[in-house]
N, C-alpha and C positions, 0 to 999 in steps of 0.2 A: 173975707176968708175967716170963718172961726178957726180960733188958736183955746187949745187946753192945756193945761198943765200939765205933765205927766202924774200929780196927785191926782188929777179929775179922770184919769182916763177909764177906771173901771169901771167907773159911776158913769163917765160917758157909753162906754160898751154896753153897762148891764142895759141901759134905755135904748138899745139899739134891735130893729123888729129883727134882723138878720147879724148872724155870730162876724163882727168886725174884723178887718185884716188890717194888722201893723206891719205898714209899709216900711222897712228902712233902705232910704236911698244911701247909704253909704258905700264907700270903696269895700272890697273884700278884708282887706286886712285892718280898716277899721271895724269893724264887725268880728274879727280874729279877736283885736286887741278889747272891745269891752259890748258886751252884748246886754240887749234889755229882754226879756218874755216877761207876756201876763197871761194866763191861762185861761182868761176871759177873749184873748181875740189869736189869731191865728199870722203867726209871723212868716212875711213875705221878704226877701232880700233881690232887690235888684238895683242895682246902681245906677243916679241920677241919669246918666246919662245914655243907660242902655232902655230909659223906659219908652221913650216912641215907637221904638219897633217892637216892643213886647207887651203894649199897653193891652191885645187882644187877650193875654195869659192873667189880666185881671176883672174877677167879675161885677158885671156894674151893678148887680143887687145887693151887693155886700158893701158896708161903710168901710171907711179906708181910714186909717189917722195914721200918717207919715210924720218919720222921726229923721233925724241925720243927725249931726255934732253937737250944734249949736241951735239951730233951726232955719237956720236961710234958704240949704239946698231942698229941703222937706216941706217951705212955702212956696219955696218956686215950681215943686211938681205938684204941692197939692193947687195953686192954681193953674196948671195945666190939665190937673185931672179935674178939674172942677167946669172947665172949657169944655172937657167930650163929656159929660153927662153924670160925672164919678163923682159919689157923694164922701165929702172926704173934709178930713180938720187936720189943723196941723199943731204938733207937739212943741207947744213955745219952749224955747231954750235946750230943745234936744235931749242925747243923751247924758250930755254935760248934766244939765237940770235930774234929770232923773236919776242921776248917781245923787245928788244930791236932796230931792225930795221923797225920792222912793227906796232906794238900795244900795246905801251906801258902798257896798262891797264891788260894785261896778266899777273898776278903776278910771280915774280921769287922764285924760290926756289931752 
């Protein structure tokens, strides 16, 4: 499974034939409490554990790079979506890491 930094992510997007979707598996109210966007990819919210039954609501021509806290729950769907055919990388170190490499103003928790 490729893992990016959240520094590499734009530059992984911009190389992307189709506009990417940032996946974040997280709970609702982690998402309340510190959110990431990049204007390069198109942010999806659905929580680790509600994506089996809603994997049809993600398109398979589109790259995916899943995020979550840290980065464990967002490799463990990115290799499930890597299983059904879904071209997808996973955000090493999460949003944690991206408060810290990208936007500091993203509160840690």
């Amino acid at each position: 499974m490729q893992q990016i930094n959240p520094s590499q992510l734009v530059q992984w997007a911009s190389a992307q034939a189709q506009r990417p979707v940032l996946l974040d598996v997280r709970e609702g109210w982690e998402l309340q409490t510190a959110s990431a966007s990049a204007p390069e990819l198109d942010l999806v919210h659905m929580p680790m554990q509600t994506i089996p039954a809603r994997l049809d609501e993600l398109d398979r021509t589109r790259p995916i790079a899943c995020l979550c806290h840290h980065g464990g729950r967002s490799m463990q769907v990115a290799h499930f979506l890597a299983s059904h055919g879904y071209e997808v990388v996973n955000i090493a170190g999460g949003i944690h890491a991206w408060s810290a490499q990208v936007d500091p103003q993203i509160p840690v928790y």
